[in-house]
C-alpha positions as CSV (number, residue, x, y, z in Angstrom):
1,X,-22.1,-13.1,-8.1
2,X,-18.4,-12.9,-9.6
3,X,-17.3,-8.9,-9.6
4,X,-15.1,-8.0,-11.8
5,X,-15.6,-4.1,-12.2
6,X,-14.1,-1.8,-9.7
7,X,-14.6,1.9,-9.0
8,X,-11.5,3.5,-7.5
9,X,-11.1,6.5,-5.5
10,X,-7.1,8.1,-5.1
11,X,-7.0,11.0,-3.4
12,X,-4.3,13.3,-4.5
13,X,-3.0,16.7,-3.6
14,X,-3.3,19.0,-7.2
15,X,-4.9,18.2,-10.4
16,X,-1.8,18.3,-12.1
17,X,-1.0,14.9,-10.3
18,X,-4.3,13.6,-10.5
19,X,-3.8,14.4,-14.4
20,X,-0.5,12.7,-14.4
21,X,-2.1,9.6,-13.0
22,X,-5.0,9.4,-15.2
23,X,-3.0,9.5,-17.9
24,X,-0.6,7.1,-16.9
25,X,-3.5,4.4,-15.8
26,X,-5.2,5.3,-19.3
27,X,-2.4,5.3,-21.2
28,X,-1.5,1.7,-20.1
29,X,-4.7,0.3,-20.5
30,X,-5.2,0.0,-16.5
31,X,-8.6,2.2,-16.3
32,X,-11.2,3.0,-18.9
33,X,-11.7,6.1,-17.7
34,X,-10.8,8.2,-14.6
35,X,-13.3,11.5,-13.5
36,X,-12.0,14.3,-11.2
37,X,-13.9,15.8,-8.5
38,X,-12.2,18.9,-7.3
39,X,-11.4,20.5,-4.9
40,X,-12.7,18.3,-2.1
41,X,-11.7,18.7,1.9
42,X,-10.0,16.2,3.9
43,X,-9.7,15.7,6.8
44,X,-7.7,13.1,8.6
45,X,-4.8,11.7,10.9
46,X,-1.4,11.4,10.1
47,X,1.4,10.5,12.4
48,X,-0.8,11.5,15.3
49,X,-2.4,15.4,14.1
50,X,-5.2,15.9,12.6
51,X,-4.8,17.5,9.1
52,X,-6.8,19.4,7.0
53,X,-6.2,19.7,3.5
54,X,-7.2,21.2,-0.2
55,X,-7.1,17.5,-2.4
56,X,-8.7,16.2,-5.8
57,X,-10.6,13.0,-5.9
58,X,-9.7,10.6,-9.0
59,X,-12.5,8.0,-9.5
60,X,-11.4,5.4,-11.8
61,X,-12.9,2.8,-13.7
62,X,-11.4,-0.7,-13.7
63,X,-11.4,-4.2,-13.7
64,X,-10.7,-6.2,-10.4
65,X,-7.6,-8.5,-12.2
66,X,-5.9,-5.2,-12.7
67,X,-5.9,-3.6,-9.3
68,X,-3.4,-5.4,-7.2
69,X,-1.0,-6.2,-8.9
70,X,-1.0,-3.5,-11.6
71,X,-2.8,-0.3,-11.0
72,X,-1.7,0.0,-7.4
73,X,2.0,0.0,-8.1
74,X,1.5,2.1,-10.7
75,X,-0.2,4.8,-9.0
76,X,2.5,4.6,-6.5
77,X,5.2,4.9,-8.6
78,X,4.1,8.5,-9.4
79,X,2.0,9.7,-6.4
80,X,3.7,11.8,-3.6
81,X,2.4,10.3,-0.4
82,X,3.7,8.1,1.9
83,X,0.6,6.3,2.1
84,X,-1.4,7.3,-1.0
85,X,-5.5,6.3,-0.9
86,X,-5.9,3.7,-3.3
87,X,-9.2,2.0,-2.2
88,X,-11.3,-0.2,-4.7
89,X,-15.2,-0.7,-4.5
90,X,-17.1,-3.0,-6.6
91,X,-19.6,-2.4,-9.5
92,X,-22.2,-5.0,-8.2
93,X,-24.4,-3.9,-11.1
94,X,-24.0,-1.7,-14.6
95,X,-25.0,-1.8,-17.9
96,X,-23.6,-4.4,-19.7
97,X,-22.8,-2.1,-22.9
98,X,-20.8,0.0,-20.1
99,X,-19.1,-3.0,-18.2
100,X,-18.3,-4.4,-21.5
101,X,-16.2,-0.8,-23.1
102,X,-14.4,-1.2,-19.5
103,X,-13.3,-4.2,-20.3
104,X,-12.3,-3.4,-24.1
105,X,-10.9,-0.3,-22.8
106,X,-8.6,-2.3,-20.1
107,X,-7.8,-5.0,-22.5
108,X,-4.1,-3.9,-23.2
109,X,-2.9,-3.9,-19.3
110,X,-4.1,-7.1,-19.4
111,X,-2.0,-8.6,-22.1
């Protein structure tokens, strides 16, 4: 089975950032769509003390040609961490009228 749908998660630390990046992987034809879940509580390691912090959760909607080489630095360019989460899982199975307005919706980073 050839993926080539991903589901994205970036953590970030406000909406306003999250918005900033949504808007620049929309704008750019990089995602179809990206939701927001906030405010979600993370915990985790970083340079040896555990943290505990207020974030937002971006879940984006992509296709697997984009991600590396595309999405990821652009997401970068903008975000504030060191080491931003930028993690990709596949869509193994949607509808095909949803999987196809992905990839009409992604067509212009692709060009």
């Amino acid at each position: 089975m050839d993926i080539n749908h991903l589901v994205v998660f970036i953590t970030v630390p406000s909406v306003e950032i999250g918005q900033e990046i949504a808007d620049a992987l929309v704008d750019q034809g990089l995602a179809a769509c990206v939701n927001f879940i906030s405010p979600i509580n993370s915990i985790y390691m970083w340079q040896g003390k555990k943290q505990n912090d207020e974030e937002t959760l971006l879940i984006v909607k992509t296709t697997q040609d984009l991600f590396s080489e595309k999405l990821v630095p652009a997401v970068q360019e903008i975000h504030p961490y060191e080491v931003p989460e930028i993690i990709a899982l596949p869509i193994i199975l949607g509808s095909e009228n949803y999987l196809n307005w992905i990839d009409e919706n992604t067509k212009q980073g692709r060009e």
